[in-house]
N, C-alpha and C positions, 0 to 999 in steps of 0.2 A: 442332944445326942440320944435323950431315951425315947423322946420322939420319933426320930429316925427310926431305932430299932423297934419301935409297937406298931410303926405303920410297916415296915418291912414284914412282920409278924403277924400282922395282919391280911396282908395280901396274899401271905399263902394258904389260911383258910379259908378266902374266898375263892381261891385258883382247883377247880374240880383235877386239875393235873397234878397239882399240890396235896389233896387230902387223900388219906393214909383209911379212909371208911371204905365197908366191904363193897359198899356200890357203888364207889367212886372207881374203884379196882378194877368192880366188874365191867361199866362201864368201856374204862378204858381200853381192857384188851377184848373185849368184844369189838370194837371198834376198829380195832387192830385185826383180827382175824378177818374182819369182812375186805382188807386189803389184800389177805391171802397166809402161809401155815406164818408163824412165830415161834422160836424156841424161847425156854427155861431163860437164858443166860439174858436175849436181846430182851424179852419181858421184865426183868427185873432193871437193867441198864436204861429204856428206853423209857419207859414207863411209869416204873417207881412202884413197882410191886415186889416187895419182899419174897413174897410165896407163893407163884401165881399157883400151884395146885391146887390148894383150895377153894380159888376165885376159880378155876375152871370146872372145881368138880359142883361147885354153887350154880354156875351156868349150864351144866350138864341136866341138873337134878329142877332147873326151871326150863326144860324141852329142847336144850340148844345141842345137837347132836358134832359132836368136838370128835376125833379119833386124837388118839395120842401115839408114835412113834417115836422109835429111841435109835436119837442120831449121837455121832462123835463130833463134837466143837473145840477149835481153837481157841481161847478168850484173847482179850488185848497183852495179856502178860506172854500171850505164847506159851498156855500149859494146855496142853488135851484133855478135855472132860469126855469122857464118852458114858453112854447110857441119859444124855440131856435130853427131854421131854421135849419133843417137835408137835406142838397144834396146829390141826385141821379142823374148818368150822365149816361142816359138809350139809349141814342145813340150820334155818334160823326157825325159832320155834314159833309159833303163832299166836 
């Protein structure tokens, strides 16, 4: 059984989806933005990023030109968030 649980433990420090590091973050929703804009709520849900504003203001501040809008979102609970942080990745830096 403890086996089980250290290789379960294991694979999700190998899994770049799985780590919780800032360049594993940024990564990710850069990667997501070149699909097209991402909000606040589907970046944290989808992704597994806590906070994406600091990952995007980290990708902003390394040439990546991101616009940010403030849309009103339903979540799955069905409560309204309005003022949730909409990403546009309107040019890749060089």
């Amino acid at each position: 059984m403890n086996k089980k649980n250290a290789d379960q433990k294991a694979s999700h420090t190998q899994s770049p989806y799985h780590s919780t590091s800032a360049r594993a973050q940024r990564a990710r929703i850069l990667e997501r933005l070149r699909q097209g804009p991402a909000d606040t709520l589907s970046i944290r849900c989808d992704l597994s990023v806590l906070m994406p504003a600091p990952r995007i203001l980290e990708l902003k501040q390394r040439g990546f030109l991101i616009e940010t809008h403030r849309i009103s979102v339903i979540d799955d609970n069905g409560t309204l968030h309005r003022g949730v942080a909409l990403y546009v990745l309107r040019e890749v830096a060089e």
